[in-house]
N, C-alpha and C positions, 0 to 999 in steps of 0.2 A: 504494500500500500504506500502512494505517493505521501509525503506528510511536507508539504510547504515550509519553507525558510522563514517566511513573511506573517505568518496566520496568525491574526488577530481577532476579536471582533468585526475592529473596523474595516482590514480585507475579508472577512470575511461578508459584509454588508459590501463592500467593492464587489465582487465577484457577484453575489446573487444577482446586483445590479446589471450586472453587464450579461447577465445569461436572461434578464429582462427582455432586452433589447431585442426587435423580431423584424424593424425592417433598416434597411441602411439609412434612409433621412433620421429617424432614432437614434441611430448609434452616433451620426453628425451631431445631431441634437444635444447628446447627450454631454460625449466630448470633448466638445465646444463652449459647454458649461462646465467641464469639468478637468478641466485643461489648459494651459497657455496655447495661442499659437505654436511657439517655437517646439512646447513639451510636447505636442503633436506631432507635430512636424517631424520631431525628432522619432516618436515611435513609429512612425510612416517609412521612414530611411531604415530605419532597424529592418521591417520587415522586410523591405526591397532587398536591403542588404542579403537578408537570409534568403530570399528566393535568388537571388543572383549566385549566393556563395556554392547552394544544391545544385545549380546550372554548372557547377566548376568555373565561373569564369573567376581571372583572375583578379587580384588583389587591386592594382594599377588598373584593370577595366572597371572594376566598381568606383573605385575614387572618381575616376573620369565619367561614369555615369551618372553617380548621383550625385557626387559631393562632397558624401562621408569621410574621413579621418580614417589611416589603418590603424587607428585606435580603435576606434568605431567596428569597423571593420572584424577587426581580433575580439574582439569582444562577442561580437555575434557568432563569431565563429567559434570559439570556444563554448558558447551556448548550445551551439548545434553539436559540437562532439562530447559536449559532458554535462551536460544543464539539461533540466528537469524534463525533458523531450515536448517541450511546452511550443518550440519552432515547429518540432516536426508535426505535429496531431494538426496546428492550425493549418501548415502548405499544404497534408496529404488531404485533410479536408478542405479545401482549397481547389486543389488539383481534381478531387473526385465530384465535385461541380462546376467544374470547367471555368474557374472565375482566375485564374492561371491564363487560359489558352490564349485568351485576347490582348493579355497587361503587356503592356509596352515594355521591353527591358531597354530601350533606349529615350528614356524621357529624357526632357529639356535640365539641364541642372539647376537645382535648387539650392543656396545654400541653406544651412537650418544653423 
């Protein structure tokens, strides 16, 4: 059984919140009240990161893609090889509704 690093009450009220959420203008909604731009912003590049880093591309193509830092960078990836498989469940569900097939791996950059 997974047992969270974080588990509080209060994430614990985070989470049930976010398993709330049932359409995308909601989830905006929500995040947007419950967030800075930039804290957004910033978990937005995390994920790209991780869907680029499962693509193999490299380290030097991600920076140049999004933006991110190989700080940033290493960090996600470290998540991906030894963190709480919390990247993996979201891309394979991701990937298994086809919300993956269309997303752009070369967006515009952004910095955050």
């Amino acid at each position: 059984m997974f047992e969270p690093k974080v588990k509080t009450e209060q994430t614990d009220l985070l989470m049930k919140a976010v398993l709330e959420l049932r359409t995308e203008e909601e989830a905006y909604r929500f995040f947007e009240d419950i967030c800075t731009i930039a804290e957004l912003k910033s978990i937005a590049q995390r994920l790209e990161v991780a869907v680029l880093l499962r693509k193999k591309v490299t380290y030097q193509e991600i920076v140049r893609k999004t933006g991110a830092s190989s700080a940033t960078i290493s960090r996600v990836n470290r998540a991906l090889l030894y963190g709480a498989e919390g990247y993996e469940r979201v891309l394979d569900a991701l990937e298994r509704g086809n919300a993956l097939q269309s997303y752009d791996t070369n967006p515009k950059i952004e910095k955050v």
